[in-house]
C-alpha positions as CSV (number, residue, x, y, z in Angstrom):
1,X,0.0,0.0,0.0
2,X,1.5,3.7,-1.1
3,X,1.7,5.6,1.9
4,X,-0.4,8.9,1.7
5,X,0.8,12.2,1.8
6,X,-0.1,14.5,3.9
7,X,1.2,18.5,3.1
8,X,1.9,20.6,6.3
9,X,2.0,24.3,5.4
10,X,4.2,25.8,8.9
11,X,5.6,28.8,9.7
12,X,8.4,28.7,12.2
13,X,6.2,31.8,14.1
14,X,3.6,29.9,14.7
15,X,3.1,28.3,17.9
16,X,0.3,25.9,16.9
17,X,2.3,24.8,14.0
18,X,4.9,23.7,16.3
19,X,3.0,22.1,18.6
20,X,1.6,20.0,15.4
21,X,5.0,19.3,14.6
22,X,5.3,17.6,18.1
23,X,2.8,15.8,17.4
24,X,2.9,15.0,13.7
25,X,5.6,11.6,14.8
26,X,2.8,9.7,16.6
27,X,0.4,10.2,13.7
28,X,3.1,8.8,11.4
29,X,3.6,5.9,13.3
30,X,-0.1,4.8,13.9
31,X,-1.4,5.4,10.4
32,X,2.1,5.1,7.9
33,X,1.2,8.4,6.0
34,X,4.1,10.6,5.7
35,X,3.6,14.4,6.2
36,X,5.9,16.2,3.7
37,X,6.6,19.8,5.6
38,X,5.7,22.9,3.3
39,X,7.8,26.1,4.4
40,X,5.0,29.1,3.6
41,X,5.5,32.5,4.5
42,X,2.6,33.5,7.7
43,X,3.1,37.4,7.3
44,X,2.5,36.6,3.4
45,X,-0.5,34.4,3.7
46,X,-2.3,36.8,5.9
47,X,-1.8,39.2,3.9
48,X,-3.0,37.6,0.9
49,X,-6.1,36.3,2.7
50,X,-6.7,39.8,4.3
51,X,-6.4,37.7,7.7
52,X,-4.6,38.4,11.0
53,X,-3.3,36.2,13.8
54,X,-5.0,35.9,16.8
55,X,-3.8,38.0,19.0
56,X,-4.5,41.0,16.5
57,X,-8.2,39.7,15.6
58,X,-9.4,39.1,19.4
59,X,-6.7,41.8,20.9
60,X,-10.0,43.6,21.9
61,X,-11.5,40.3,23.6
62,X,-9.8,39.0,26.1
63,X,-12.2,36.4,27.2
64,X,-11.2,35.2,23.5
65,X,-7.5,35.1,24.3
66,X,-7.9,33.8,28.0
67,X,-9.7,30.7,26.2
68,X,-7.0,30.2,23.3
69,X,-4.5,30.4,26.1
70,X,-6.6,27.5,27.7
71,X,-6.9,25.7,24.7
72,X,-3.2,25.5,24.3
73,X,-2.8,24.2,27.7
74,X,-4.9,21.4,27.1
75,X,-2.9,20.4,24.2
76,X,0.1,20.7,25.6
77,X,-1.0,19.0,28.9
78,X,-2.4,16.0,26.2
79,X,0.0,15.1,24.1
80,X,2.9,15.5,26.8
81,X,4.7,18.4,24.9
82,X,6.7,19.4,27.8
83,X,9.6,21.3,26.2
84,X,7.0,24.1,24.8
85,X,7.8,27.4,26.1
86,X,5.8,30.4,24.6
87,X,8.5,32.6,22.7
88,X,8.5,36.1,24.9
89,X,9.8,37.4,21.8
90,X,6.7,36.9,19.8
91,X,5.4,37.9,17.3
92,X,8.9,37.5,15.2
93,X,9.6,38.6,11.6
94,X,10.4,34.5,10.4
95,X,11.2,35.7,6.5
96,X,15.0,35.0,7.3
97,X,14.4,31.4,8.8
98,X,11.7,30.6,6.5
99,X,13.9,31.6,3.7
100,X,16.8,29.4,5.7
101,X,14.1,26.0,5.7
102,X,14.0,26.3,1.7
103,X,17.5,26.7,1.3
104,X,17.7,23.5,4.3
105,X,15.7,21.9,1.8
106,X,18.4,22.6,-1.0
107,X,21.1,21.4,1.3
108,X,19.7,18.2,2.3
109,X,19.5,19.4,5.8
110,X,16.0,20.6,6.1
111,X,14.4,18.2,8.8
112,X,17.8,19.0,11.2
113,X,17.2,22.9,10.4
114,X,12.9,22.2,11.3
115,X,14.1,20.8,14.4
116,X,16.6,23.0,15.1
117,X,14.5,26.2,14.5
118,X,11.5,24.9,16.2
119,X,13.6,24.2,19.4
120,X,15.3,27.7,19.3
121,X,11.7,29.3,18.4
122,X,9.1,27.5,20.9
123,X,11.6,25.4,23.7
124,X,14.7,27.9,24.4
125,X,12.5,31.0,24.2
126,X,15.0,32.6,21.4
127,X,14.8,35.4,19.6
128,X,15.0,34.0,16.0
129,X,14.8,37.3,14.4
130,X,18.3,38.2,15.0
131,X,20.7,37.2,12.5
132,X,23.4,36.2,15.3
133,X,21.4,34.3,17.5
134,X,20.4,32.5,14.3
135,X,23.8,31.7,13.2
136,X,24.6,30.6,16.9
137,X,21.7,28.4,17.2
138,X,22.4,26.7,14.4
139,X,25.6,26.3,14.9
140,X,25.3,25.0,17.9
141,X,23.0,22.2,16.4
142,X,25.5,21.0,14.4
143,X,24.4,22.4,11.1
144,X,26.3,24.7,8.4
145,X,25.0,27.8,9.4
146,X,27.1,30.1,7.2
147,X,26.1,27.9,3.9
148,X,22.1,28.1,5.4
149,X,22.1,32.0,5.7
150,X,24.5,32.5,2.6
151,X,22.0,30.0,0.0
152,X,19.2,32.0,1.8
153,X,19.4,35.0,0.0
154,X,19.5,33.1,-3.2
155,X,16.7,34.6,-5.7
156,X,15.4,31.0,-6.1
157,X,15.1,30.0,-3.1
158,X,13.2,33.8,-2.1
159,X,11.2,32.8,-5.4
160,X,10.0,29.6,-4.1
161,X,9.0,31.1,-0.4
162,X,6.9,33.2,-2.2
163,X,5.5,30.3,-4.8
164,X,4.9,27.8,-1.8
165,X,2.6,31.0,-0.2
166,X,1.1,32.2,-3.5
167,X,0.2,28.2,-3.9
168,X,-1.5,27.4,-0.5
169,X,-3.4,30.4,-1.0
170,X,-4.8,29.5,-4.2
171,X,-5.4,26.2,-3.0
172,X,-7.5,28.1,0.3
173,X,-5.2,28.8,2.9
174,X,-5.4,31.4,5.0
175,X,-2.9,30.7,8.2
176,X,-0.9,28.0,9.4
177,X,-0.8,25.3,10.3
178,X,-2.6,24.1,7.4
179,X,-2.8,20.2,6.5
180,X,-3.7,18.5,2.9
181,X,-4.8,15.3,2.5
182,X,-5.0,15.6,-1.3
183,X,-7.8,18.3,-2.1
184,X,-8.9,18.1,1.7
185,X,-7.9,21.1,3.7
186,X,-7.7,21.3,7.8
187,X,-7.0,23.9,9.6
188,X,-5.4,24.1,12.8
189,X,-3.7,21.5,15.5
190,X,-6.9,20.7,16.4
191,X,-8.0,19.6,13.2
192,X,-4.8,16.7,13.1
193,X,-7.8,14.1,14.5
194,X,-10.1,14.8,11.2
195,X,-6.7,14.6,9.4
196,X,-5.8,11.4,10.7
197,X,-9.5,10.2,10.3
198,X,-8.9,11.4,6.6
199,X,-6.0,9.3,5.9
200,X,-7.7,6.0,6.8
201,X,-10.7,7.2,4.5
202,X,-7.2,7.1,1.8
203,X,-6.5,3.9,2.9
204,X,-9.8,2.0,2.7
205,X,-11.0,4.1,-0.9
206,X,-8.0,5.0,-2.5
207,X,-8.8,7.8,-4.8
């Protein structure tokens, strides 16, 4: 049986989208789909979709907020994500990271440079907007970070940020994380259930 494919559009400033990430193993292993990881760009994608995150759209209703901060508590506290610290440096400008996960993807180092970032981003409570700190973290995972930034700034690999947003849109996105199981869209970590529940609708009639 061909394993299905599921797409996960992420941004690295997104803290549900890590916490999906977290997740995202265990649903590999209990239903043998394989989730390719899409790098989109959030601030693009908003923008595109005339959306804004959260804490923009409900700034004004704190009741709102209070529950999405609860919300996030119960996931954490459910799926045992223990490491997860929320970023005191957010919201952060991710084009340079997002620009270093295609270029990751050129190198052949992109799932060490996902788990790398995400650990800086959402664990260590870095502030993954500054170039040095960047470099450093990296570094300090073990990865190339002077061949990352440097293939960053390489017009094809700023083209193909921009293609990877301009495509999710068109195919209905409007934040991250956002999953595809074939046409099927879900939004959210709390969708990765119905996404799961997807995949063995896949399985049984193959389409």
């Amino acid at each position: 049986m061909t394993p299905v494919t599921v797409q996960f559009m992420f941004d690295f400033g997104s803290p549900n989208a890590y916490l999906s990430h977290k997740v995202i193993p265990e649903i590999e292993a209990r239903s043998g789909a394989r989730f390719e990881y899409v790098p989109v760009l959030l601030g693009g994608l908003f923008k595109l979709a005339n959306n804004r995150s959260p804490m923009e759209a409900y700034a004004q209703i704190p009741k709102k907020l209070a529950y999405e901060r609860l919300e996030m508590r119960r996931f954490v506290r459910k799926h045992r994500v223990t490491a997860f610290k929320f970023n005191p440096h957010f919201p952060i400008n991710t084009l340079p990271i997002m620009r270093g996960a295609v270029a990751a993807q050129q190198l052949g180092c992109f799932e060490r440079y996902v788990n790398a970032v995400y650990a800086s981003m959402w664990e260590r409570e870095c502030n993954m907007a500054d170039p040095q700190i960047v470099a450093a973290e990296l570094s300090a995972a073990g990865l190339e970070a002077q061949a990352i930034l440097a293939a960053s700034q390489e017009p094809d690999v700023k083209r193909r940020l921009i293609e990877n947003t301009q495509d999710a849109y068109d195919r209905g996105a409007f934040g991250s994380p956002i999953f595809f199981v074939g046409d099927e869209m879900f939004f959210g970590k709390d969708r990765l259930g119905e996404v799961e529940e997807e995949i063995a609708q896949v399985h049984q009639h193959p389409r």
